[in-house]
N, C-alpha and C positions, 0 to 999 in steps of 0.2 A: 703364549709363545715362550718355550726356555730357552736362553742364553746359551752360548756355546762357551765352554771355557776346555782351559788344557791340568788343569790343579784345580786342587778344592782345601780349603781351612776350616775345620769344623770348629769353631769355638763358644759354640752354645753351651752355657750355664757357667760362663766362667764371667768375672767381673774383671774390670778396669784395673791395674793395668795389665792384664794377660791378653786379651787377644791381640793387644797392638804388637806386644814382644814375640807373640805366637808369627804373628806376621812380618814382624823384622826379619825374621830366621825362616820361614818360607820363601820370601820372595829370592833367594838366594839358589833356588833351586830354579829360577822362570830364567827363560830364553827370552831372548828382543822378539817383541811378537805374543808370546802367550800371554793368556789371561785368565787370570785366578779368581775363584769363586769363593769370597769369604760367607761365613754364615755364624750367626753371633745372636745375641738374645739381651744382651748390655746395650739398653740404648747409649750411651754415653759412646757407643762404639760411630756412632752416627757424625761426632763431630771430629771423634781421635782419627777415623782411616781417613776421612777426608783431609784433615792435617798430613797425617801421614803421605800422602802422596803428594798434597802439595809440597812440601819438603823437600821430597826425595825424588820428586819426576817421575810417579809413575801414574798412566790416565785412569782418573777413577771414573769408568765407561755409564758405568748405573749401579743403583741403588733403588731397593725396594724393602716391602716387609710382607711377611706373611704368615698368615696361622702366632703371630711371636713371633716369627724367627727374621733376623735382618740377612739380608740379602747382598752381598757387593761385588761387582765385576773390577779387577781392576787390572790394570794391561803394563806389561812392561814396555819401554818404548824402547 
Protein backbone atom coordinates (compact mmCIF):
# COMPACT_ATOMS: atom_id res chain seq x y z
CA UNK A 1 0.00 0.00 0.00
CA UNK A 2 1.58 3.62 -0.88
CA UNK A 3 0.72 6.55 1.19
CA UNK A 4 -0.95 9.47 -0.28
CA UNK A 5 0.93 12.72 0.29
CA UNK A 6 0.44 16.22 -1.38
CA UNK A 7 4.76 17.17 -1.54
CA UNK A 8 7.71 15.20 -1.69
CA UNK A 9 11.45 16.03 -0.05
CA UNK A 10 13.96 14.08 -1.71
CA UNK A 11 17.00 14.27 0.50
CA UNK A 12 18.83 10.97 -0.22
CA UNK A 13 22.66 11.01 -0.06
CA UNK A 14 22.83 14.04 1.78
CA UNK A 15 23.94 13.89 5.70
CA UNK A 16 23.03 15.57 8.91
CA UNK A 17 22.46 18.51 9.20
CA UNK A 18 20.76 19.02 5.47
CA UNK A 19 17.76 17.19 5.35
CA UNK A 20 16.26 18.72 8.60
CA UNK A 21 17.17 22.31 7.08
CA UNK A 22 15.89 20.95 3.70
CA UNK A 23 12.72 20.45 5.61
CA UNK A 24 12.58 23.59 7.66
CA UNK A 25 12.10 25.43 4.37
CA UNK A 26 9.55 22.99 2.74
CA UNK A 27 7.14 22.68 5.01
CA UNK A 28 6.51 26.33 4.45
CA UNK A 29 5.10 25.55 1.37
CA UNK A 30 2.30 22.80 3.03
CA UNK A 31 -1.38 23.86 3.67
CA UNK A 32 -3.32 22.77 7.09
CA UNK A 33 -4.00 19.40 5.85
CA UNK A 34 -1.28 18.28 3.56
CA UNK A 35 1.22 15.82 3.91
CA UNK A 36 4.74 15.59 2.86
CA UNK A 37 6.71 12.72 1.81
CA UNK A 38 10.34 12.97 3.05
CA UNK A 39 12.80 10.45 1.70
CA UNK A 40 16.34 10.40 3.12
CA UNK A 41 19.15 7.73 3.42
CA UNK A 42 20.88 9.51 6.85
CA UNK A 43 19.70 7.30 9.39
CA UNK A 44 20.35 9.93 11.85
CA UNK A 45 17.31 11.54 9.86
CA UNK A 46 15.28 8.89 12.04
CA UNK A 47 15.51 10.61 15.27
CA UNK A 48 16.11 14.62 13.77
CA UNK A 49 12.28 14.63 11.83
CA UNK A 50 10.89 13.03 14.71
CA UNK A 51 12.36 15.95 16.91
CA UNK A 52 11.41 18.08 14.31
CA UNK A 53 7.86 17.72 14.50
CA UNK A 54 7.73 17.25 17.89
CA UNK A 55 8.88 20.74 18.13
CA UNK A 56 7.15 22.32 15.72
CA UNK A 57 3.58 20.47 15.76
CA UNK A 58 3.61 18.84 12.85
CA UNK A 59 1.97 14.75 12.90
CA UNK A 60 4.71 12.56 11.96
CA UNK A 61 1.78 10.06 10.29
CA UNK A 62 4.54 7.03 9.48
CA UNK A 63 7.83 6.15 9.05
CA UNK A 64 9.40 3.23 7.19
CA UNK A 65 12.48 2.09 5.25
CA UNK A 66 13.19 0.64 2.03
CA UNK A 67 15.56 -0.68 -0.44
CA UNK A 68 17.94 2.23 2.02
CA UNK A 69 15.84 4.76 1.55
CA UNK A 70 13.91 6.27 4.85
CA UNK A 71 10.56 6.95 4.28
CA UNK A 72 8.41 9.93 6.21
CA UNK A 73 4.81 11.07 6.00
CA UNK A 74 4.42 13.91 7.95
CA UNK A 75 1.08 16.11 8.10
CA UNK A 76 0.68 19.82 8.65
CA UNK A 77 -2.10 20.31 11.29
Amino acid sequence: MTAQFDLELDATGLMCPEPVMMLHNKVKEMQSGNVLRVLATDPSTKRDIAKFCTFLGYNLLSHDEQDGVLRFYIEKP
